[in-house]
N, C-alpha and C positions, 0 to 999 in steps of 0.2 A: 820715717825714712823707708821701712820695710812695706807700707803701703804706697811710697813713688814707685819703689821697683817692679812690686808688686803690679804695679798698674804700668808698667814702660813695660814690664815681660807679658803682658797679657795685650799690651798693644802690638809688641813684636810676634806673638803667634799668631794673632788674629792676620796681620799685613798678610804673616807668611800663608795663611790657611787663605784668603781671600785672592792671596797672586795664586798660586798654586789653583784654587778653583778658577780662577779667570783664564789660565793657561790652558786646562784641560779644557775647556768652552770653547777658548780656540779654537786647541786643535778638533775637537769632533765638528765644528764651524770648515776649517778646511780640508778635513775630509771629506765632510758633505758637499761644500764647492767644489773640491778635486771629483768627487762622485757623479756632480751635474756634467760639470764639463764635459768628463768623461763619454756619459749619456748623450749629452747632447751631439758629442762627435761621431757616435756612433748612430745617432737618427739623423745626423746631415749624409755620411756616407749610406745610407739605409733608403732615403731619400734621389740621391746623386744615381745610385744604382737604378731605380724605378724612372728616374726622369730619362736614364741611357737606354732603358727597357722599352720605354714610352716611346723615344725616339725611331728606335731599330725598327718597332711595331709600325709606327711610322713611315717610315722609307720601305718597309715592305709593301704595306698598302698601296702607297703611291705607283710603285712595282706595279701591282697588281690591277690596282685602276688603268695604269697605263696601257697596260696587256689588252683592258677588255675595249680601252678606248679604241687602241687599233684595230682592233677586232671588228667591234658596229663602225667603225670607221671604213673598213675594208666591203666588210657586204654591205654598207649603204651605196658605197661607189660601184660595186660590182653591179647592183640592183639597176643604179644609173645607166650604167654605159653597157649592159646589158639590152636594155629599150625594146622597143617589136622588131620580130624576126620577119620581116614583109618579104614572102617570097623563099623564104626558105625552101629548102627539097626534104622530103621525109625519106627510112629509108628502114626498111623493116628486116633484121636478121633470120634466115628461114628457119635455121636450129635452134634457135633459142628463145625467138619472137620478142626480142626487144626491139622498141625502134628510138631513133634519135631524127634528129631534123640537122640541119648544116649551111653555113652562108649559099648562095649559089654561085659565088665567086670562088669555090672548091669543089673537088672529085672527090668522089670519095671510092676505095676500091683499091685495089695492087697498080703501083704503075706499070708501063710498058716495058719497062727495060729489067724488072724483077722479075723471077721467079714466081711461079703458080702458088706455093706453098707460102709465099711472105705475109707478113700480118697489113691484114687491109691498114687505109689510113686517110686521112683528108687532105689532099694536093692541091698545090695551084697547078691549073690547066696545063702551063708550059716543062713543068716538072712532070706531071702525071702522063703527059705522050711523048716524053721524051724518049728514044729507042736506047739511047745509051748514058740510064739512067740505073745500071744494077745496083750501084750503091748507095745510093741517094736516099735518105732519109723524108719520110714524109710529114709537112709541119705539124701534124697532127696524129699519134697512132691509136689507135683502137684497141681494145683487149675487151671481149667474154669471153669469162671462163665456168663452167659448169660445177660445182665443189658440191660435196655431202651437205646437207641441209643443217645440219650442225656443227660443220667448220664457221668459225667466226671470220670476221674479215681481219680482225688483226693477226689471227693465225696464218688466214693465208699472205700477209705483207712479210709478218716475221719468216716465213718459208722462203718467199720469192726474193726480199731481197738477203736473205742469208744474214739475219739479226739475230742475236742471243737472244733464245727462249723468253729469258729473264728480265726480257723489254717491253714483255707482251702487256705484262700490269701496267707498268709505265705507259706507255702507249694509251692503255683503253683507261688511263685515271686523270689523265692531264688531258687538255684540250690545244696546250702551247709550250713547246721544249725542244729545246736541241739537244739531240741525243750523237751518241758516237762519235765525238768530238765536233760536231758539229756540221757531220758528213750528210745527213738530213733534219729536217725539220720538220715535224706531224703539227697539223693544224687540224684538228675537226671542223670543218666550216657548213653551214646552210648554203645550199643552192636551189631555189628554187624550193619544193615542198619534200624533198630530199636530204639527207646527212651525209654529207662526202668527207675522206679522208683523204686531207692534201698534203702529200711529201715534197719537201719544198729541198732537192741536192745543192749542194756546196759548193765550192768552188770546181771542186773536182767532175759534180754530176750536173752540166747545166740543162735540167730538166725538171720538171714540173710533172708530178703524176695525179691524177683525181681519182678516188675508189670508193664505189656505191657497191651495197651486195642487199638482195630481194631474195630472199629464201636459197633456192640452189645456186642461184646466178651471180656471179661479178661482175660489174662494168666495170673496166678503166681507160683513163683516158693520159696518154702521154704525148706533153707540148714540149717538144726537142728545142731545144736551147731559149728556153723560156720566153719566147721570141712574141708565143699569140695566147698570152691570160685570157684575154677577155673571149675571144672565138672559142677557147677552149672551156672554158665556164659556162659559155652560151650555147655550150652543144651539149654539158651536162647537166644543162638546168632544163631541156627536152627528153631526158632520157625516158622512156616508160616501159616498165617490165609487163610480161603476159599476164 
């Protein structure tokens, strides 16, 4: 009798020591699963983060391809409709000995009905001898300007059109931005065997300016109401300093 009990009580510890070890098994079983899971949620968001990174990275490039597409875009058509200048007139500045060449379907010079002191410019014929034409803008104006040999051209932009200092990096780091709310636009563009700086105004400035600088000299060229790109590109892709 005292060996049935004996062996019913050493069945009853054993059950209990063998649940009790199967229980802790368990639970270290679903800690370890609660622990993967865990893990694994955080290398899905670890993941989801890099594919958003990926993305972003993405749509920036596109950006940016796009930029340079309209870019070779822009001077391969300029290059085009550009073509031979047959018949051109040349025309040599005495003080500064730059010369340019010009359709022959323009004057070039102050018109009639302005002031001796006005910035020469390229005209059409009927504009250019008109007697009562003081106001009148010419579709093309002219500017050289003489500067210290190491003034930069963007210094001299940031000066002339009255831009914060603090544009000037900006400006000479980027090749394509709208700046000042969008009140111009700087394009570094090739013309010709040339580097021109093209400020491209807003809504408020409808004009177009082109700026080359050769040592002390500045060229620019301003196409008043953006009216003649192509005659204006095609007179600063003739420029030639002394």
């Amino acid at each position: 009798m005292n060996k049935i009990l004996a062996t019913i009580l050493c069945l009853i510890i054993g059950i209990a020591l063998g649940g009790g070890g199967l229980y802790f098994w368990y639970s270290d079983q679903q800690k370890i699963t609660d622990q993967s899971i865990a893990d694994l949620i955080t290398e899905k968001q670890q993941l989801d983060q890099k594919i958003t990174d990926l993305e972003q990275t993405n749509i920036e490039l596109e950006k940016t391809l796009s930029k340079l597409e309209k870019t070779l875009l822009e001077e391969a058509t300029l290059r085009i409709q550009l073509g031979a200048k047959t018949n051109w007139q040349t025309h040599t500045d005495a003080e500064s000995g730059v010369s340019f060449s010009y359709p022959p379907s323009y004057e070039y010079g102050t018109a009639a009905g302005q002031p001796n002191d006005a910035a020469p410019g390229f005209w059409l014929p009927q504009a250019f001898n008109a007697p009562d034409c003081g106001e009148c803008f010419s579709d093309i104006n002219l500017e050289i300007v003489k500067v210290p040999t190491d003034q930069s051209l963007t210094d001299y932009i940031v000066e002339k059109f009255y831009l914060p200092s603090l544009l000037k990096t900006e400006i000479e780091n980027q090749s394509n931005g709208l700046l000042l709310d969008g009140l111009y636009q700087f394009n570094k563009i090739q013309i010709g065997d040339r580097q021109f700086l093209k400020i491209d105004g807003g809504e408020s400035f409808l004009a177009t300016w082109y700026y080359t600088k050769n040592n002390d000299t500045i060229v620019g060229l301003l196409d008043f109401f953006q009216d003649n790109p192509t005659t204006a590109a095609g007179i600063a892709e003739t420029i030639k300093f002394k």
